[in-house]
C-alpha positions as CSV (number, residue, x, y, z in Angstrom):
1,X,0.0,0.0,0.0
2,X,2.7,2.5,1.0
3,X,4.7,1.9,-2.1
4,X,1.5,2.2,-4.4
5,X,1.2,5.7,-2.7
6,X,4.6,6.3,-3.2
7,X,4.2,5.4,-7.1
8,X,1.4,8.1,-7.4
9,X,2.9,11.4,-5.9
10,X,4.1,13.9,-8.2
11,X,8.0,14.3,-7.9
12,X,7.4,17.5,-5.1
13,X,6.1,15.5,-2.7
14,X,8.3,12.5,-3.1
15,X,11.2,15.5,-2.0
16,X,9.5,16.5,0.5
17,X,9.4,13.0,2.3
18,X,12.6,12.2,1.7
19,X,13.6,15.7,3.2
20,X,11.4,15.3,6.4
21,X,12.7,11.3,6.7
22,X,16.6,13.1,6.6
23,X,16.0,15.7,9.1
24,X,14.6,13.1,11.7
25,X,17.4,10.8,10.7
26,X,20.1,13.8,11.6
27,X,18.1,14.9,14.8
28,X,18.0,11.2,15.9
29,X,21.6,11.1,15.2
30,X,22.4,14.7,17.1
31,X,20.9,13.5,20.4
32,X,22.7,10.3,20.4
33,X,25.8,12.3,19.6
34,X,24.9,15.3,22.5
35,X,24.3,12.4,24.8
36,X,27.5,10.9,24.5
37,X,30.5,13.8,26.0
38,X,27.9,14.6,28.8
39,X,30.8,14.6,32.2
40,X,29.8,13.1,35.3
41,X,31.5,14.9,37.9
42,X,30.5,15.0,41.5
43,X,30.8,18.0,43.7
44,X,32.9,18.4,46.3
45,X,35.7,21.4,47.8
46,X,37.9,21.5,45.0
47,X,41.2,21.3,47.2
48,X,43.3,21.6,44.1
49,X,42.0,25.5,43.5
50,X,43.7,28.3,44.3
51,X,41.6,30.4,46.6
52,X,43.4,33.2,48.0
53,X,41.3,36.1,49.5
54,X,44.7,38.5,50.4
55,X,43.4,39.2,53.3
56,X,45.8,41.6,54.8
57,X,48.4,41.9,52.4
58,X,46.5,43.9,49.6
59,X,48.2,46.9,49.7
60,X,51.4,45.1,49.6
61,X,50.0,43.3,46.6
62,X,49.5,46.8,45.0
63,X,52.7,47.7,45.3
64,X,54.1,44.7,43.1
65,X,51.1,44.5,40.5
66,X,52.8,47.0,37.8
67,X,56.3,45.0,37.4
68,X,54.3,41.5,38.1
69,X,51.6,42.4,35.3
70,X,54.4,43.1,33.1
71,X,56.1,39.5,33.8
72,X,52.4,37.9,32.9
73,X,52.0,40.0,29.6
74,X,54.0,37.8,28.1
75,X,51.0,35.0,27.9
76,X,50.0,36.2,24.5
77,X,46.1,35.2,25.7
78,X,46.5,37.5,28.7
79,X,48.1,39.8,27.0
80,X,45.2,40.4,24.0
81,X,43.0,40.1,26.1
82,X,43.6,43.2,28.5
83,X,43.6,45.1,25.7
84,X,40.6,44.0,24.3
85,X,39.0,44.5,27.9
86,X,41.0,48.1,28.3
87,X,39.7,49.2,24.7
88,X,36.0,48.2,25.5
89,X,36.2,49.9,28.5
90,X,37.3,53.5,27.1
91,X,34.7,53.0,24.1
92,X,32.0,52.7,26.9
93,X,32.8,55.0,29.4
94,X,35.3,57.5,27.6
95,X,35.0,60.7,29.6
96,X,31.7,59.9,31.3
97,X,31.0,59.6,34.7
98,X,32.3,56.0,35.5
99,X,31.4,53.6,38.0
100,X,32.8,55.0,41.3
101,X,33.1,51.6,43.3
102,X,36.8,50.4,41.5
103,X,39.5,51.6,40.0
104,X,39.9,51.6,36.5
105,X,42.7,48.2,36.6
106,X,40.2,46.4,38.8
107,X,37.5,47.4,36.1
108,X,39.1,46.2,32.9
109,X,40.2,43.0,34.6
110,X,36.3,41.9,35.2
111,X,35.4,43.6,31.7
112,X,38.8,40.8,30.3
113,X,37.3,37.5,32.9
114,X,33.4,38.3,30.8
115,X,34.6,38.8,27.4
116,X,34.4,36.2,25.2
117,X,37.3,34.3,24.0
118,X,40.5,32.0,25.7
119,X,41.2,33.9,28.4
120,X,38.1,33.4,30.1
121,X,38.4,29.4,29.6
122,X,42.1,29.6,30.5
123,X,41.8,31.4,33.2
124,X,39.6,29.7,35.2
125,X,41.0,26.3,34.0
126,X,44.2,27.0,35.9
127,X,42.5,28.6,38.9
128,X,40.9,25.0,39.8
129,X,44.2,22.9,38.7
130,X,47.5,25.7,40.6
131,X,46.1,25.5,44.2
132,X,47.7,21.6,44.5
133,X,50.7,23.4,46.9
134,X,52.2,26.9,47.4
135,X,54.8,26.0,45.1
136,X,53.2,25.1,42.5
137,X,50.8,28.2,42.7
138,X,54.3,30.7,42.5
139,X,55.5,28.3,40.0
140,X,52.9,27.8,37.4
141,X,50.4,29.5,38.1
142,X,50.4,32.5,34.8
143,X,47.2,34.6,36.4
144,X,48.4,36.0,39.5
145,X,47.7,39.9,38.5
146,X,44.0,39.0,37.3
147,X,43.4,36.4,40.1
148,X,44.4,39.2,42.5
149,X,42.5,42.0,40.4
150,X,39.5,40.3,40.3
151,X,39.2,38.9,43.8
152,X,40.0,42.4,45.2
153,X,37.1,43.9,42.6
154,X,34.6,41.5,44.2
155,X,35.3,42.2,47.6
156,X,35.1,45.8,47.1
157,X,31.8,45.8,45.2
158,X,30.2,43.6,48.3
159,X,31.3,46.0,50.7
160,X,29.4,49.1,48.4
161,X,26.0,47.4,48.3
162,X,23.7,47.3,50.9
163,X,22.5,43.7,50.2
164,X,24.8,40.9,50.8
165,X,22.7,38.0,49.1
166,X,21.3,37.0,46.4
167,X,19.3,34.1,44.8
168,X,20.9,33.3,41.2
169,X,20.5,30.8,38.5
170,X,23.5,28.7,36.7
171,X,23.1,26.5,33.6
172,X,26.0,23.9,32.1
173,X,26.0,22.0,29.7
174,X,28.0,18.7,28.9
175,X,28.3,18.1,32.5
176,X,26.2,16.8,34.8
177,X,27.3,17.6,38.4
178,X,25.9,15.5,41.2
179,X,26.0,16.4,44.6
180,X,24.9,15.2,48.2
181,X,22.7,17.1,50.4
182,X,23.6,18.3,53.4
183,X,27.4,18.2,52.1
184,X,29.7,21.6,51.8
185,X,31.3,22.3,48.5
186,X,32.8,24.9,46.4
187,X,32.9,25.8,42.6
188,X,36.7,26.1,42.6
189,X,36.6,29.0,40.4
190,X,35.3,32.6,39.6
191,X,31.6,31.5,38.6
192,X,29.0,33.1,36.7
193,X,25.5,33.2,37.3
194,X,22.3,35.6,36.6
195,X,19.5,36.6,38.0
196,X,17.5,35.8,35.1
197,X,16.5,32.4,34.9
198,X,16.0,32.1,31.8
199,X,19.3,33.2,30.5
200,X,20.7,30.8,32.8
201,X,18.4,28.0,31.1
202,X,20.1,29.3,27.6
203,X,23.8,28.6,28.6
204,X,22.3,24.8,29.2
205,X,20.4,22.6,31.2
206,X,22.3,19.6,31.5
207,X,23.0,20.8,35.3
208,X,21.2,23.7,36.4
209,X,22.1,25.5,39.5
210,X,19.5,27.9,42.0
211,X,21.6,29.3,44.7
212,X,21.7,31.5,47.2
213,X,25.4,33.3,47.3
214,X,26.4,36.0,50.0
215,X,29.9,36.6,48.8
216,X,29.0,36.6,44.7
217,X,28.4,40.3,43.7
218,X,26.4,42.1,40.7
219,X,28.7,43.1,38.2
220,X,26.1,44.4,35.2
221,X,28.0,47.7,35.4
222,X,31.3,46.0,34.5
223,X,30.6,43.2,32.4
224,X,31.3,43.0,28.5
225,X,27.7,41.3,28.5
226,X,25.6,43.8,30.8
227,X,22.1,42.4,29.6
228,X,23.1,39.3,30.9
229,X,22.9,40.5,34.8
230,X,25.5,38.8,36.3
231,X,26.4,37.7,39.5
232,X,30.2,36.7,40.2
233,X,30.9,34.0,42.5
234,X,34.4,33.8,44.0
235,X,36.3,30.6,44.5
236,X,36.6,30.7,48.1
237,X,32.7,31.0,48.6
238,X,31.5,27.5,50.2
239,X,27.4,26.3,49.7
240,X,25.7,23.8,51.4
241,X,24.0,21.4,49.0
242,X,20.2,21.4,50.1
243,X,18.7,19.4,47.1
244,X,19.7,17.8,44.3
245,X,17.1,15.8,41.6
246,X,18.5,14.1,38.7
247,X,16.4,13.3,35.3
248,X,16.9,12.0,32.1
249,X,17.3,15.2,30.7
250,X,19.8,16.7,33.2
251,X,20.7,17.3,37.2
252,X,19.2,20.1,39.7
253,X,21.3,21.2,42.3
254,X,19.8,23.6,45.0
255,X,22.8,25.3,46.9
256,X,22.5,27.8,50.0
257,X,26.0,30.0,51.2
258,X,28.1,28.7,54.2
259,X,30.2,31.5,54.1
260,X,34.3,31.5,53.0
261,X,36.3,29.1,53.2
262,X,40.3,29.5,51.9
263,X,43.3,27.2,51.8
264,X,45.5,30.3,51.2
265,X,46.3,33.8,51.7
266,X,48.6,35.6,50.7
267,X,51.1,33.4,49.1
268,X,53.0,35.7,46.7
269,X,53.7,38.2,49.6
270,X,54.9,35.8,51.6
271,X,57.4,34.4,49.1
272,X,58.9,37.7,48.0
273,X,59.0,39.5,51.5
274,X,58.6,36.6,54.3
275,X,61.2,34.3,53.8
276,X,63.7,35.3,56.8
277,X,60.6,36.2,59.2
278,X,57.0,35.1,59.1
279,X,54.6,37.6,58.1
280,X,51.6,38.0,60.5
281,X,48.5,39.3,58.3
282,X,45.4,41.7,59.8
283,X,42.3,41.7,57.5
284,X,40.5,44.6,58.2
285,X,38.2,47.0,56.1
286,X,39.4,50.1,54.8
287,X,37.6,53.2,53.6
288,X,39.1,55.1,50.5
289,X,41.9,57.7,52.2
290,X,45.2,58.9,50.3
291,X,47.6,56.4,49.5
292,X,51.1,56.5,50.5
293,X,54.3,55.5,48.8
294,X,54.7,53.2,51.7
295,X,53.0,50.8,53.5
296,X,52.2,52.2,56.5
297,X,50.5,49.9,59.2
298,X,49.6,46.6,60.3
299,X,52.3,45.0,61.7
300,X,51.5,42.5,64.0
301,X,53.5,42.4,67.1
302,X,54.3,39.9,69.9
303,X,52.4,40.6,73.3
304,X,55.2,38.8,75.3
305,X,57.8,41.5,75.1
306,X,58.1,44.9,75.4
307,X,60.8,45.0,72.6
308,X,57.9,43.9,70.3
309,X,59.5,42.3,67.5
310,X,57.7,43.4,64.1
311,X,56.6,40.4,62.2
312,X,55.6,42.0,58.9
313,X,57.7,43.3,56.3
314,X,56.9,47.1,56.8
315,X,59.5,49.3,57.6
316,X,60.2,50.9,60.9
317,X,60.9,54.4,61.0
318,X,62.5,56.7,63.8
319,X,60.9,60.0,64.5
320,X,63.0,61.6,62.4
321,X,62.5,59.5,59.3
322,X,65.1,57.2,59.0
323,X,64.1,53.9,58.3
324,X,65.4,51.2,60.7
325,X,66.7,47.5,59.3
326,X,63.7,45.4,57.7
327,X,62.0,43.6,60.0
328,X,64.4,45.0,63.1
329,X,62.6,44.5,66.6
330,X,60.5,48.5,66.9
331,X,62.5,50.3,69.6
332,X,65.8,48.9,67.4
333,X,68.8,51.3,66.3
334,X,69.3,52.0,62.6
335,X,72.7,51.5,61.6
336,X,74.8,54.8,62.0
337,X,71.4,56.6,64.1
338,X,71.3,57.0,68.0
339,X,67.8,57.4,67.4
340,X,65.4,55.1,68.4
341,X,62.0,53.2,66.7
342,X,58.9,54.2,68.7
343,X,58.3,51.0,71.1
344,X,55.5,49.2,70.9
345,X,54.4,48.6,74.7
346,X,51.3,47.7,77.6
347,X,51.8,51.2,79.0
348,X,50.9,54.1,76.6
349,X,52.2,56.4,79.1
350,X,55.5,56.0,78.6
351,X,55.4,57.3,75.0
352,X,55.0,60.9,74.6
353,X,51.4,61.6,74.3
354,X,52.1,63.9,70.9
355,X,52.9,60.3,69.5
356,X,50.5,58.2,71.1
357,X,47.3,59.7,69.1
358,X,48.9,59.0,65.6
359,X,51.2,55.7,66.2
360,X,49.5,53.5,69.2
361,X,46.6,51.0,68.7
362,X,46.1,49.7,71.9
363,X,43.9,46.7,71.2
364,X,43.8,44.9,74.4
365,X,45.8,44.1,77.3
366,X,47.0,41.0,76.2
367,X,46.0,41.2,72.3
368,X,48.1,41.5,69.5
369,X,49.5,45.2,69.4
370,X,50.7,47.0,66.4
371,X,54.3,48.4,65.4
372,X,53.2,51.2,62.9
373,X,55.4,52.4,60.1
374,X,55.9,56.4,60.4
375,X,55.1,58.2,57.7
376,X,54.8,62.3,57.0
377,X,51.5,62.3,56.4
378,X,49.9,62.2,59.5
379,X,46.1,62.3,58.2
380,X,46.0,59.6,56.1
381,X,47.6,57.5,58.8
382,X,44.9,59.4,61.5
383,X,42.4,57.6,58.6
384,X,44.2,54.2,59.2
385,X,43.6,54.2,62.9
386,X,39.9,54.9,62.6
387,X,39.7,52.5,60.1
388,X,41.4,49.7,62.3
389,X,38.5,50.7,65.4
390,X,35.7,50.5,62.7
């Protein structure tokens, strides 16, 4: 019967059968195909990233970024695309009235991370795999200025906004993550999401992520792809795994912040100034104040002894300027000066009370106390101490 029909169609339909019997054949043939480099790979802390938060030591970091950005330009991907990301930038803003909350290097490093292209790919490839050991991070790891840049960007832009979390969407495709409830885990890199569900759904489905982050940030404002309305997850944000449902046509993970949770901190700092002395690191927050050409504070000091040795790599200065030896104990002579470095000490009253308001943070009686560098600008450092109460 089927071939009699067949017999008795005019040529144009004929085609069109044999058209519509190859498009199944090929859509058949394209799911098997889709099917087959699906990853399975299950969820857990991603010990192998590199996480550092530079908590502490990012003023210290600032100081190296110019020569250490010009050691990584020579990764031709990095390189092209910074100046892709630095191009884009000017086109955009030009001489308008930029986004106040970063600078303009902390800017064109997100604007480079959302662009399309290698870098992006790279870049967050190498994050998940250089975290094995310290080593291997100051060894091989080729993204130190943008890993540093954009960790720094995030953390500002959280501490500019009023809300700390958000509910955001995530899809993959060709990997299916699984995942146990009630388990902790990271993403092990810098992480897109939206807050758009359905451009989430667009980028895939064969896992698809809602979550609740409280360290990810909006970054519409900076992002080559603003209609997109990003939210950037750092590496070092941790999620507890509150449901996961898998199907036959993909997995659904449900995630809920746990807060931070880093394997490292400042690891480049420590190898280029810490090597003779450990370096003790104070996180604290900091409000925009003029910058000086040296670090100024946060050296952590021991309580035990009133000769307070400095375990940072800042400076000591005497009151008249002249720098004592790196790392030197504060109250320590500077070779060729009988003057001596302001002493750190339990009893303030035994420093001259002109000094005491700009140069003693008296934490507690038996807390850490603080050997300050000296510096000729005495408001910006008044700025510092307010900042350190705050």
């Amino acid at each position: 019967m089927g071939t009699w029909v067949l017999l008795h169609m005019g040529h144009q339909h004929v085609g069109w059968v044999l058209l519509l019997s190859t498009l199944v054949s090929a859509l058949a043939n394209n799911s098997k195909r889709d099917l087959g480099p699906v990853k399975v790979v299950a969820m857990d802390m991603a010990n192998s990233t590199f996480d550092d938060q530079y908590r502490g030591c990012s003023r210290m970091m600032e100081d190296v970024l110019e020569e250490l950005n010009r050691t990584e330009f020579t990764n031709q991907v990095y390189a092209e695309g910074w100046r892709t990301a630095a191009m884009e930038w000017r086109n955009r803003w030009g001489r308008a009235n930029r986004p106040p909350a970063l600078r303009r290097d902390q800017a064109t490093a997100m604007m480079a991370y959302t662009m399309e292209g290698k870098l992006y790919h790279q870049f967050n490839a190498a994050t998940r795999r250089d975290g094995t050991s310290r080593q291997h991070y100051l060894r091989s790891f080729p993204f130190k200025t943008l890993h540093f840049l954009l960790t720094r960007a995030l953390q500002t832009l959280r501490e500019s906004q009023p809300q700390r979390c958000h509910h955001v969407y995530r899809g993959v495709s060709d990997t299916r993550f699984t995942a146990q409830p009630g388990t902790v885990v990271r993403f092990g890199q810098f992480t897109s999401t939206s807050f758009l569900k359905n451009i989430s759904e667009s980028f895939g489905q064969d896992t698809f992520f809602s979550l609740v982050t409280c360290h990810g940030v909006p970054i519409k404002e900076f992002s080559n792809f603003p209609s997109e309305d990003e939210v950037l997850i750092p590496p070092f944000e941790q999620f507890m795994v509150t449901n996961f449902t898998s199907t036959k046509v993909g997995t659904f993970i449900e995630l809920r912040s746990q807060g931070m949770n880093s394997t490292y901190n400042c690891e480049f700092v420590k190898d280029k100034w810490c090597k003779e002395r450990p370096c003790v690191f104070i996180a604290g927050k900091r409000s925009p104040r003029p910058r000086s050409p040296r670090p100024r504070l946060g050296t952590a000091c021991s309580p035990q002894s009133n000769s307070c040795p400095c375990l940072s790599p800042h400076r000591q200065e005497q009151p008249h300027g002249t720098p004592a030896p790196l790392g030197a104990p504060c109250g320590s002579h500077s070779p060729g000066s009988h003057s001596r470095a302001l002493s750190c000490t339990h009893h303030p009253a035994a420093i001259p009370w002109s000094w005491t308001l700009l140069h003693v943070i008296p934490i507690s009686p038996a807390g850490p106390r603080y050997c300050p560098s000296f510096s000729a600008e005495p408001l910006p450092l008044l700025f510092h101490l307010l900042d350190i109460f705050a």
